[in-house]
N, C-alpha and C positions, 0 to 999 in steps of 0.2 A: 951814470951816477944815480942812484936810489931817492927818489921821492922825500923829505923832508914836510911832515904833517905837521902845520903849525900848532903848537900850545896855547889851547885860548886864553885870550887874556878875563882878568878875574872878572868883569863885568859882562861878558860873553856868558860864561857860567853861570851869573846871578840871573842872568833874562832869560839861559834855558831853562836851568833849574826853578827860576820863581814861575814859570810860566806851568811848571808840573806840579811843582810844592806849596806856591805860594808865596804873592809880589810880595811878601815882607823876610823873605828869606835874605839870610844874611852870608856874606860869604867876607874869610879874612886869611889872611893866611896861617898855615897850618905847619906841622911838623910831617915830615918824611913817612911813608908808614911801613912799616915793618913786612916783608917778602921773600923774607927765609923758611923754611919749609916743615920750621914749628908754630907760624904765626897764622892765624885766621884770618888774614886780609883775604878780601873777596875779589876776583879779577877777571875785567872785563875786558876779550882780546877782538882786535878788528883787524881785520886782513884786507891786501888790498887785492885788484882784479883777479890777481895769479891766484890768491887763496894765500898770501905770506904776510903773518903777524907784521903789522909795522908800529901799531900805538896802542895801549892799555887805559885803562882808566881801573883803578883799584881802591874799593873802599870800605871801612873798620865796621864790624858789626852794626853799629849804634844808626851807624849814615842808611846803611841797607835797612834796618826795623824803619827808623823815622820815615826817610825817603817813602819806602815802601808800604807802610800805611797812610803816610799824606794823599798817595796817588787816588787811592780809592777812600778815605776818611775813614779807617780802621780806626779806634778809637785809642789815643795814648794811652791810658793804662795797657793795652794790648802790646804796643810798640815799646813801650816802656819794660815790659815783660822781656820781648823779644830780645831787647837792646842787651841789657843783662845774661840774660843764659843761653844767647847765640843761635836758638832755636827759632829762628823765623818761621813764620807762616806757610804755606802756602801759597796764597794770594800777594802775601811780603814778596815771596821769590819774584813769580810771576809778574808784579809791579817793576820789582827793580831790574829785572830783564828788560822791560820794556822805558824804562830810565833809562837804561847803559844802552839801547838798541837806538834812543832818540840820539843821545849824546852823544854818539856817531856822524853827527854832522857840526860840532864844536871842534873837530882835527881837520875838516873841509875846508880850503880857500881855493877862492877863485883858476885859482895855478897848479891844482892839488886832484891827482884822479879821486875817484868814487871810493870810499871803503864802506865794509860792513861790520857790524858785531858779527862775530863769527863764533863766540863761546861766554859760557860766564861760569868761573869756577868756584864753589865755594871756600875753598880755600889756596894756600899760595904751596900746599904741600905735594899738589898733583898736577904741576904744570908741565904741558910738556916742554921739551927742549929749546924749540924756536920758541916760546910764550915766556922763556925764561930768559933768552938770548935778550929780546924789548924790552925788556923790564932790566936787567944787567946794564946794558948797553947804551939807554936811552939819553939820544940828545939833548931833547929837551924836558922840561920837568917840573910841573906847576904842582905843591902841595897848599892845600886848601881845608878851613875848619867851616864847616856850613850849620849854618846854624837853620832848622825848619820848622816854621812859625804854627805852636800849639802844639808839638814835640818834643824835639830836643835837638845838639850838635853831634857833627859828629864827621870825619874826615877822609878827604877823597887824595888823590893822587894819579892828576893826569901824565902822562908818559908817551914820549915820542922818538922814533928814531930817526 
């Protein structure tokens, strides 16, 4: 029987995420985000020892700018720029790799092997098949509006099989 990666619960997310973005981050819940293969959702896939996708973490432009300037204090008119015309930074990317590569240990319990970030795509139009199959298929399924403090909101969707 296949490994089951728990969904962290919303407070789990508020203490990893505020610990990157900052402890006045706010998290609520959010609306589902869109993963059809016109939508720019961004998607972050973790495999486990074999190398087999089991859980995603996917999130809407605005989350990836704010996020990804909080990390390093990019300045919000930058991120705010970003947020808008979808064209992240460099160092934006870079940050939020390194967000979704931490967030890697929020589908972690105790009963639960090792996974890793194994990709990050910028959009949901170039997934491959298995990366398609977790995100279809997924057990379970926390949507989330995060709100990040001296930025702006903006919305994640964690995913588990």
């Amino acid at each position: 029987m296949a490994t089951i990666h728990p969904i962290p619960k919303d407070s789990e997310v508020k203490q990893m995420l505020g610990m990157l973005c900052g402890s006045d981050l706010g998290v609520n819940p959010g609306e589902p985000l869109a993963t059809d293969a016109r939508s720019n959702t961004i998607v972050a896939v973790y495999t486990n020892q074999e190398g087999v996708p089991v859980t995603a973490c996917c999130c809407d432009v605005p989350f990836a700018a704010y996020s990804g300037a909080a990390l390093s204090m990019i300045p919000k008119g930058g991120a705010e720029d970003a947020a808008k015309s979808g064209d992240l930074s460099e160092m934006m990317r870079a940050n939020l790799h390194e967000i979704m590569n931490i967030c890697s240990r929020l589908f972690i319990a105790e009963e639960t092997p090792h996974l890793k970030l194994d990709a990050l795509y910028n959009s949901a139009d170039a997934l491959p098949e298995a990366v398609r199959l977790v995100i279809d298929t997924a057990a379970g399924r926390s949507d989330l509006r995060i709100s990040i403090p001296g930025y702006g909101e903006g919305n994640i969707s964690l995913l588990s099989t």
